[in-house]
Each structure stands twice: as structure tokens, then as C-alpha cells.
C-alpha positions in Angstrom: 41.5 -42.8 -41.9 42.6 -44.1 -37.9 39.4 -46.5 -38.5 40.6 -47.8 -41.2 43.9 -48.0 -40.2 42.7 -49.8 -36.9 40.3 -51.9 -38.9 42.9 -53.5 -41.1 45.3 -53.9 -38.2 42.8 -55.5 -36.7 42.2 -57.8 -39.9 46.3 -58.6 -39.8 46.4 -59.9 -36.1 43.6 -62.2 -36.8 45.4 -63.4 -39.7 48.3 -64.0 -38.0 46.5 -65.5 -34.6 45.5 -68.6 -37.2 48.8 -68.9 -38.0 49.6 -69.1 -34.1 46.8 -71.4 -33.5 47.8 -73.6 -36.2 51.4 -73.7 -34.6 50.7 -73.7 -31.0 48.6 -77.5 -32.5 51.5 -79.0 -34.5 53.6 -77.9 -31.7 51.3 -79.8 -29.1 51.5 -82.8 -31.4 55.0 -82.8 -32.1 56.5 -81.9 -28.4 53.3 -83.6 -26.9 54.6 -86.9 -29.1 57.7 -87.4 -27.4 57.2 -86.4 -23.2 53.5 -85.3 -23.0 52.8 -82.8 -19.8 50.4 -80.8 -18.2 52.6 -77.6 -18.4 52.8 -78.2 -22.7 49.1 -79.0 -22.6 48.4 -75.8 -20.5 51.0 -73.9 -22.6 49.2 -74.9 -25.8 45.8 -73.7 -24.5 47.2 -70.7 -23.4 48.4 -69.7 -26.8 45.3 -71.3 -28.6 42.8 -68.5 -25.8 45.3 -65.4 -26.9 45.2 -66.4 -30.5 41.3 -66.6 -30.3 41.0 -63.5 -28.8 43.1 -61.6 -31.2 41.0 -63.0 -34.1 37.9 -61.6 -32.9 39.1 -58.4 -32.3 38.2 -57.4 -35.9 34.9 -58.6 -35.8 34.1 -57.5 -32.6 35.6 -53.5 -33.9 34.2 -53.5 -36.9 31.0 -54.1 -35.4 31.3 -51.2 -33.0 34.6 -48.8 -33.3 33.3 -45.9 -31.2 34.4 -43.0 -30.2 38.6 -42.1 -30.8 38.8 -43.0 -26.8 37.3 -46.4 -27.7 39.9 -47.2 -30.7 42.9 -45.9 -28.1 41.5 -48.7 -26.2 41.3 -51.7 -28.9 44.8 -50.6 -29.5 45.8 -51.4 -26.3 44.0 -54.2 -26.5 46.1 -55.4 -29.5 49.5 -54.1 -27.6 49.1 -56.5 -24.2 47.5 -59.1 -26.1 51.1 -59.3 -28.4 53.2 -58.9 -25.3 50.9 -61.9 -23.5 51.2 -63.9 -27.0 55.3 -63.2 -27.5 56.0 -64.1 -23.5 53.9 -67.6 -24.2 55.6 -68.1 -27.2 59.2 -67.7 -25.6 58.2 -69.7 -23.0 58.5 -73.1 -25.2 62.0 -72.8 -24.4 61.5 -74.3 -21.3 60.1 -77.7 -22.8 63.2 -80.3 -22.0 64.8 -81.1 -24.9 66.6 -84.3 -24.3 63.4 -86.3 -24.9 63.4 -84.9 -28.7 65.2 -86.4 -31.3 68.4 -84.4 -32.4 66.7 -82.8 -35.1 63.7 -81.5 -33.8 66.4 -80.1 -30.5 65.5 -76.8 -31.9 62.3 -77.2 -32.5 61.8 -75.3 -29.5 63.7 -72.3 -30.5 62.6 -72.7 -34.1 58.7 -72.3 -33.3 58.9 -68.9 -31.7 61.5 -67.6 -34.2 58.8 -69.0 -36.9 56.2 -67.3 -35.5 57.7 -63.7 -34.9 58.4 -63.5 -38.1 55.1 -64.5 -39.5 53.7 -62.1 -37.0 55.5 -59.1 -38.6 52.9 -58.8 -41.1 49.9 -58.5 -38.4 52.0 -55.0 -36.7 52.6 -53.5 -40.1 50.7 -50.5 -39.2 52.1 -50.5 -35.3 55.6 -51.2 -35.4 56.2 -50.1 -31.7 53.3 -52.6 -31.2 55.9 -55.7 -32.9 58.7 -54.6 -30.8 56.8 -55.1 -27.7 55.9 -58.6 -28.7 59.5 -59.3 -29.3 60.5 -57.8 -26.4 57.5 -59.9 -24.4 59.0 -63.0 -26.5 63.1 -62.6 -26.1 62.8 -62.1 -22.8 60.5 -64.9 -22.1 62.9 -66.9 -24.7 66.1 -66.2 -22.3 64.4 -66.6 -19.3 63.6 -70.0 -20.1 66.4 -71.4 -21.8 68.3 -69.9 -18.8 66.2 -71.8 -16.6 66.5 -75.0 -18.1 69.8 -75.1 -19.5 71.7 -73.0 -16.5 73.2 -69.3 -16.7 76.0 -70.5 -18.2 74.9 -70.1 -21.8 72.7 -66.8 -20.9 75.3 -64.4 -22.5 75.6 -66.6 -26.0 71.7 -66.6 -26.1 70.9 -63.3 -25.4 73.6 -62.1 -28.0 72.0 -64.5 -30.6 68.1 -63.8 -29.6 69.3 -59.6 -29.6 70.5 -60.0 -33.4 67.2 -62.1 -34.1 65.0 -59.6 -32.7 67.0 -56.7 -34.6 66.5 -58.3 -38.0 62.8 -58.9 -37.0 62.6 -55.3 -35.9 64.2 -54.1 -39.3 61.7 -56.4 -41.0 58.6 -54.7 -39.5 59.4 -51.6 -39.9 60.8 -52.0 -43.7 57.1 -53.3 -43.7 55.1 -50.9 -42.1 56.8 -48.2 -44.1 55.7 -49.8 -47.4 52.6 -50.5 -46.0 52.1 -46.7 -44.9 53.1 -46.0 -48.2 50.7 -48.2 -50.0 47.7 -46.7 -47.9 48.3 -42.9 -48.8 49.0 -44.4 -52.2 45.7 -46.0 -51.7 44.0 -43.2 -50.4 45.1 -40.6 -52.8 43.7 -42.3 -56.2 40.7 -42.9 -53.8 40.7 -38.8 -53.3 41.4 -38.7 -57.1 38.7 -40.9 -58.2 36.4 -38.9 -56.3 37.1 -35.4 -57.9 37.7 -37.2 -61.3 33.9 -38.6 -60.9 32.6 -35.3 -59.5 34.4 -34.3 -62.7 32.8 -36.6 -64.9 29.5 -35.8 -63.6 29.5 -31.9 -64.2 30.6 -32.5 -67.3 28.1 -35.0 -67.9 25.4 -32.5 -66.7 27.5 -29.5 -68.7 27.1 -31.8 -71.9 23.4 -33.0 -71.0 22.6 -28.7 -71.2 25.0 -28.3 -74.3 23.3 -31.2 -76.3 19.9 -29.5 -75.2 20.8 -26.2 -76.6 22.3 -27.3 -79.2 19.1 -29.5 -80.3 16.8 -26.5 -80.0 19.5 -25.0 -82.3 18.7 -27.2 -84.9 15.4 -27.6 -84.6 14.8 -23.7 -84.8 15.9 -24.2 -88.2 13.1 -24.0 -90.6 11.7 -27.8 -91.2 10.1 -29.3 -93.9 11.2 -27.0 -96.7 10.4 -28.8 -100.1 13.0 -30.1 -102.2 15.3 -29.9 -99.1 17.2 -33.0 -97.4 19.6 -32.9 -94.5 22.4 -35.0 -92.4 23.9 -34.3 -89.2 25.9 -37.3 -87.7 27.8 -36.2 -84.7 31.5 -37.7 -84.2 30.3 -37.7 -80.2 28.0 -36.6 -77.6 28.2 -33.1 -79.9 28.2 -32.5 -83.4 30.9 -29.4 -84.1 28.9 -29.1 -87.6 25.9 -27.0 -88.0 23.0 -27.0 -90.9 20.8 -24.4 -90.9 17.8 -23.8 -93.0 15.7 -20.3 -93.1 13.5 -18.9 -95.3 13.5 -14.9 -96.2 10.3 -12.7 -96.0 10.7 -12.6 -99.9 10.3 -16.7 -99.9 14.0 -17.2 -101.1 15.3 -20.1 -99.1 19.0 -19.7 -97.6 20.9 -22.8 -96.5 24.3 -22.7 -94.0 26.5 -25.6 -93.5 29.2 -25.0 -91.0 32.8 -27.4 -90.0 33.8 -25.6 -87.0 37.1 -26.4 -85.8 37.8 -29.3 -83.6 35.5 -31.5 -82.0 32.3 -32.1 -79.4 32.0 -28.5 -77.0 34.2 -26.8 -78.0 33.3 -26.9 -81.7 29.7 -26.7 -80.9 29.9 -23.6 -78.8 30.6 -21.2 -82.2 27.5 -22.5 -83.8 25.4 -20.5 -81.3 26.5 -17.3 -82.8 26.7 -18.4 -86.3 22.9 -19.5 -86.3 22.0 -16.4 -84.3 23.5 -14.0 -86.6 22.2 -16.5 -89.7 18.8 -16.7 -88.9 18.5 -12.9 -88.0 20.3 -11.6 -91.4 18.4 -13.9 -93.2 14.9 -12.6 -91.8 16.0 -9.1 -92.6 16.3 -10.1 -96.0 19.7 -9.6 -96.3 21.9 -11.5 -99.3 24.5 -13.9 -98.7 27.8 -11.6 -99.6 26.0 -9.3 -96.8 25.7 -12.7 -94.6 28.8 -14.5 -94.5 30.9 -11.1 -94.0 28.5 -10.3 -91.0 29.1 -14.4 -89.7 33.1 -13.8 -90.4 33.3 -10.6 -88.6 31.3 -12.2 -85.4 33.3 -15.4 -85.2 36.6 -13.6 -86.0 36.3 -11.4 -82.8 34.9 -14.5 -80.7 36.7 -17.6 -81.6 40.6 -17.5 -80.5 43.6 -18.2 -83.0 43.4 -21.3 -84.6 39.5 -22.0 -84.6 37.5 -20.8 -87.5 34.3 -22.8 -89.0 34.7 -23.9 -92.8 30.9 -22.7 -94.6 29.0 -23.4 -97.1 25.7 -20.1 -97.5 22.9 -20.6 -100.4 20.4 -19.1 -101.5 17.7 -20.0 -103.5 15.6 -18.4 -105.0 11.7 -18.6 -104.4 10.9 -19.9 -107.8 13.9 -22.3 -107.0 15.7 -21.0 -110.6 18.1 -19.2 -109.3 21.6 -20.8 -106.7 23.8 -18.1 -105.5 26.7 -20.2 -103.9 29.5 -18.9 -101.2 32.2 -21.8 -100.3 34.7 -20.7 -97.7 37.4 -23.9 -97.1 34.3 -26.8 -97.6 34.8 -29.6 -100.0 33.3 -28.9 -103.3 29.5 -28.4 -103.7 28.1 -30.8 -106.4 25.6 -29.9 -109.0 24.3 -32.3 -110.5 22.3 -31.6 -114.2 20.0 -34.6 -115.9 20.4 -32.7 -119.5 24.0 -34.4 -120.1 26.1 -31.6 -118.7 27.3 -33.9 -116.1 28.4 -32.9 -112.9 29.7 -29.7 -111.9 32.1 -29.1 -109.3 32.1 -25.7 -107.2 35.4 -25.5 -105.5 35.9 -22.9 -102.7 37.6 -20.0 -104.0 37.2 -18.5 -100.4 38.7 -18.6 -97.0 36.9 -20.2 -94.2 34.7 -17.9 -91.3 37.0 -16.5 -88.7 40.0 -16.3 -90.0 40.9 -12.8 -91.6 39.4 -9.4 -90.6 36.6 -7.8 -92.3 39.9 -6.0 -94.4 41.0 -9.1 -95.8 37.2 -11.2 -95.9 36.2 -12.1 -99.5 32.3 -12.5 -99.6 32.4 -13.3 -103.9 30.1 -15.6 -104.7 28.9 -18.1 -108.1 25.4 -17.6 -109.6 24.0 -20.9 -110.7 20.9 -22.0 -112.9 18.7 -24.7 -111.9 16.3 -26.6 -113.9 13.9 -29.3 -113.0 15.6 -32.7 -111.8 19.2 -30.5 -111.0 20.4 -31.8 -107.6 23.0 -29.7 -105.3 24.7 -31.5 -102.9 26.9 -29.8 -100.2 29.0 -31.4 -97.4 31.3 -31.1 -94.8 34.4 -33.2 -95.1 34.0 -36.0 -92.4 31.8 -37.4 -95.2 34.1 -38.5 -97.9 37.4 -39.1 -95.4 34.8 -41.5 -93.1 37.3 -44.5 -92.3 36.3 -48.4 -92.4 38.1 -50.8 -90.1 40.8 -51.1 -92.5 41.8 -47.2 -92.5 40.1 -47.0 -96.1 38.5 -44.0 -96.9 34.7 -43.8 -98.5 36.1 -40.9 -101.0 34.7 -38.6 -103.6 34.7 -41.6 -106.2 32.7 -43.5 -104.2 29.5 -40.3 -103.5 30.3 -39.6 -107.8 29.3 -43.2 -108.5 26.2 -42.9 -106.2 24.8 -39.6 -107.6 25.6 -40.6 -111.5 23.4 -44.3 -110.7 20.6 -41.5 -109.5 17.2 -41.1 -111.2 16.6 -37.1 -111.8 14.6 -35.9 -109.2 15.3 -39.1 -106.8 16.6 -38.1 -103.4 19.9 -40.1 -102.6 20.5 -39.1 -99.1 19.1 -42.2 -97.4 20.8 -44.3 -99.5 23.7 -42.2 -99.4 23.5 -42.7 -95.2 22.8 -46.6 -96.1 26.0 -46.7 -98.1 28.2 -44.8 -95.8 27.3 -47.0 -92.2 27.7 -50.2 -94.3 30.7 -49.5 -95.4 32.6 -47.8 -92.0 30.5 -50.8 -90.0 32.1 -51.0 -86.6 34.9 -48.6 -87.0 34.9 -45.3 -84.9 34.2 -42.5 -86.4 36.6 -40.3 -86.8 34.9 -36.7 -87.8 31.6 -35.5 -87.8 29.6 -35.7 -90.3 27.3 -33.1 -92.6 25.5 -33.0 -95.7 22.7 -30.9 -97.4 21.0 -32.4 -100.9 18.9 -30.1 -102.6 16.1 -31.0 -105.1 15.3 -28.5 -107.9 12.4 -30.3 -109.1 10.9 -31.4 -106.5 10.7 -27.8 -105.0 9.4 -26.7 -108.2 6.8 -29.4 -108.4 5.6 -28.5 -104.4 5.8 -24.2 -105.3 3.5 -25.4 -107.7 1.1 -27.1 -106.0 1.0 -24.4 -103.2 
């Protein structure tokens, strides 16, 4: 931090030496004009040398700061070259006057006044520093004017130079303390960007090993079960829904789809139980009443107050005849007949996973009859409440009208996928997204073959 600091004081001096340069020429010109001397021209290079000098000290320290001992030194460097500056400065006083026009009489004055104040911005960090220089520069100021004008007038000037360099003085330092201020200011969002990237990056890498276990999750779902379709669009880097598919020793398949509460990690961390004690029920052979009462009592006693997981269990059975249907706080599950019966509705008539003790847990479930080209379709909500960029929902109307234009025994989920990006297009989404469809006859066609 004293680099830095030292570094952009550094950075200020040169910036303010141009300024000097710049002056001590107009100066030249305009003095130099009227009664050109050797003294002005020797003044002028005088200022012009210090000036130079100043402005390289930035280059020269950012080049090579060294040790502490070494920056003690370019600060005195940059103290006695202000002083030497500010006594030069004051010494245009002594220029004669009477060959000046009466409105540039002052000029002489003017310059140095000018140029302190212009200088306050190259001792922000080193107030002690600008008082020297104005100390270097009054005296030099009086000193002259007394010398060329008598001592008759020393009293009057050294009141009127004292006020000037007390304003100056309360200038820099009403500048160095905002400047202070800015740096820590500066500094601390530096400190904060830091830890908020350090942040960022474990849970980048906590996300990277969540997504990871969260894919062999899914995948140790059983795959390529016939008759069976599923969706999983994640809201972010993580999808808080969870399918699951598993066969039993018996050949009966069993299906779970699972809204856990919230969003991303947090959401996804309760599927890692739920598909443990899914996949481990369901290779024992147990039925779904058995199931979803072992899954409430497990994410009752891990999730905390306020997070449960919204379910859908099925099982079907191996000659695929034969839907037993548990719905705990999931949108209906549609069943869809081609014999004219239309298109049945299972509401959930239970509560979701998680939120009441074993005591209270209701595990009843529906028994359905499936015939070739029936169709069961279950989802999670962020299906039908997916937003366009108008706030317009997709709805149930809109999934009825696709299923109802279905051919029996036609899988609609990629359409159904096809449908729903076209019509959110570029708006976020806003929940994630789940769906199973299950195909009657084409499972019964595939047993068959096998």
C-alpha cells in the first residue's frame, strides 16, 4: 500500500511539474516581452530543470521502488525538490514591475499564487510535503517583493501571503483527506472483490461436484425402459426436480418425479436421499404405499421447515396393464385413452414428501387400467406456468390441445419440448422443468417382442 501510495504521488508531481513547465514558458514570454534579462532567462531554466526532474521521478520509481529505505528516500526527494520549486517560484517577485503594463503588475504575484494552487493536487497524499513548498514559496515571495519594493510594505505582504498560504494549506489537506478516503475506499472493494471472486470460484468448483453428482444421479436411473419418455430442464446450473426410473426384481416398472422446494443446491441436495431410498425400496420389491411413506419419513427428518419435495410414485405393472398412482401436491397426472373416454385427470388427493410425520402421512393411492395406445403423462409444475417474454403462461389448455391432436401410441414429448422453447423463446426461465410420458402400447408391443 506505501508503493502505491508513493507511486501515485509520484504520478501527481509529474502532473503538476507540466503545469509548472508550461507556466515558467508563458511566464518567460510574457515578462521576457517587456524587459528581457539574464536573471528571468536563468529563473525560467531553473524552474523548467526542477519541473523536469519532478516528472521523471515516477518513471524513474516505478521502474525500481526498492527497499522501504529506498521510498524514504524518493520521498525526500519529492520534499526538497517542492521546497527548491516554491522558493523559485516566489522568487518572480523580484522581476521589476514598472516595465509591465498595469494589468499584467501582478502578474508577478499572480503566477506563483496560480501555481500553488495547481500544485495542491500533486501533495494530496503528503500534505506536510505542500506546506513546505508554501513555506519555500511565501518566504521566497516576501523576500523578494521586500527586496524590490523596500521594507515598507513587508508587514501588508506578509499578512496577505500568510492568509493565502492558509487557504492553500486548508485546500490540501481538505484534499488529501478525500483522497485518503478514496484509496481505502479503493482498496477495500479491491479486498472485497478478491474474497467475493475466491467466493465465486468455490462455489463454482462446489457447483462443478454438485452437477457431477447429481448427473450420475440421474443416469443411475434405469435407461431405455420401453414405452418410457423423460424431461428434465433445469431453471440453472441445477435442476431441483428429480425423475427417476427403476425396475423391480418382479419386472414391474416404478417411476418417481420429485419438485423439491426452491431452486439450484439447495433443492438438488434432497434428491440424493430420495433416489437412494427409491432405488433401494424399489429393488427390494416393495410397493409404492410402502415407498413414498419410507421417502416422507426420510426427507421429513432431513429437510428443515419449509422445504418438502411435491412427488409423483408409479408403478406399472410388468404386463404394462396395471398403473397404481400416488400424487402428493404435483399438478394432475393425465391419462390419456384412444377408446373415446377422453382424458382423465388424477388430482393429488395427498400431501407433498416432508411435510407431516409418519402419524399424519397418507400413502392412498388410485389403481388404473391401461390398454394399448393409453398415454400417462406426469409433470412438475414449471411446465405449464413456463412464462413467454410477455409474462403469458403456456397453461394446461395449451399441453390438453397438444395431447388431444396426438395419434394413439405417438410419443408427444419432443414436440411437446418443441412447442414449449418456441413459445417462452428468449425469456428466462423461471422454474425448472419435469415431465414423464408414458406409452401403454408401445411397452406392450416391445414385452412382446422380448
Amino acid at each position: 500500500m506505501q508503493e502505491q501510495k508513493i507511486k501515485l504521488l509520484l504520478q501527481q508531481a509529474g502532473t503538476s511539474a507540466s503545469f509548472a513547465i508550461g507556466a515558467a514558458c508563458v511566464s518567460l514570454a510574457v515578462l521576457g516581452w517587456y524587459h528581457p534579462t539574464p536573471w528571468l532567462l536563468a529563473w525560467a531554466l531553473g524552474v523548467i530543470l526542477v519541473s523536469l526532474a519532478r516528472r521523471g521521478f515516477h518513471r524513474r520509481f516505478s521502474a525500481r521502488p526498492g527497499t522501504p529505505a529506498d521510498q524514504a528516500r524518493w520521498l525526500e526527494r519529492h520534499k526538497w525538490s517542492g521546497i527548491l520549486s516554491g522558493i523559485l517560484w516566489g522568487l518572480l517577485a523580484a522581476f521589476p514591475t514598472g516595465y509591465l503594463p498595469q494589468a499584467l503588475q501582478i502578474y508577478p504575484l499572480l503566477a506563483p499564487a496560480l501555481v500553488a494552487t495547481a500544485a495542491i493536487s500533486s501533495y494530496g497524499l503528503r500534505p506536510d510535503h505542500y506546506r513546505a513548498f508554501l513555506l519555500g514559496l511565501i518566504g521566497a515571495l516576501l523576500a523578494a517583493h521586500g527586496w524590490r519594493h523596500g521594507a515598507d510594505g513587508v508587514a501588508i505582504d506578509f499578512v496577505m501571503f500568510a492568509i493565502l498560504g492558509l487557504m492553500l494549506d486548508i485546500m490540501a489537506h481538505r484534499h488529501a483527506r478525500a483522497l485518503h478516503q478514496a484509496m481505502d475506499a479503493q482498496q477495500a472493494l479491491e479486498a472485497a472483490n478478491r474474497r467475493l471472486t475466491e467466493q465465486h470460484k468455490t462455489i463454482q468448483q462446489e457447483e462443478h461436484i454438485a452437477r457431477h453428482v447429481f448427473h450420475q444421479l440421474t443416469l443411475s436411473s434405469d435407461q431405455d425402459i420401453p414405452g418410457v419418455h423423460t424431461w428434465n430442464q433445469a431453471m440453472g446450473s441445477l435442476s431441483g426436480d428429480l425423475i427417476q426410473a427403476a425396475l423391480a426384481p418382479q419386472g414391474d416398472v416404478f417411476l418417481f418425479l420429485g419438485d423439491f422446494t426452491g431452486h439450484g443446491l439447495p433443492a438438488a441436495l434432497g434428491a440424493l436421499p430420495a433416489s437412494s431410498v427409491f432405488r433401494t425400496m424399489v429393488h427390494k420389491g416393495l410397493d409404492v404405499p410402502v415407498i413414498a411413506r419410507e421417502l416422507n419419513s426420510k426427507l421429513y427428518t432431513l429437510l428443515p421447515t419449509g422445504y418438502f419435495c411435491c412427488a409423483v410414485l408409479m408403478r406399472l405393472s410388468a404386463d404394462r396393464r396395471c398403473l397404481t398412482l400416488w400424487n402428493g401436491g404435483l399438478p394432475p397426472v393425465l391419462i390419456q385413452c384412444p377408446d373415446g373416454t377422453g382424458l382423465k385427470q388424477v388430482a393429488a388427493d395427498n400431501l407433498p414428501l416432508g411435510v407431516v410425520a409418519d402419524a399424519d402421512f397418507s400413502a392412498r393411492c388410485s389403481q388404473w387400467s391401461l390398454g394399448p395406445g393409453d398415454r400417462v403423462l406426469a409433470y412438475s409444475d414449471g411446465l405449464t406456468e413456463a412464462e413467454n417474454v410477455d409474462g403469458e403462461m403456456w397453461g394446461r389448455e395449451r399441453l390438453t390441445e397438444l395431447l388431444q391432436a396426438a395419434r394413439p401410441g405417438e410419443a408427444v414429448l419432443d414436440r411437446l419440448k418443441e412447442e414449449l422453447l418456441e413459445f417462452t423463446n428468449l425469456a428466462p426461465a423461471s422454474d425448472d422443468i419435469s415431465v414423464i410420458e408414458v406409452l401403454a402400447a408401445e411397452t406392450a408391443a416391445r414385452q412382446a417382442v422380448a
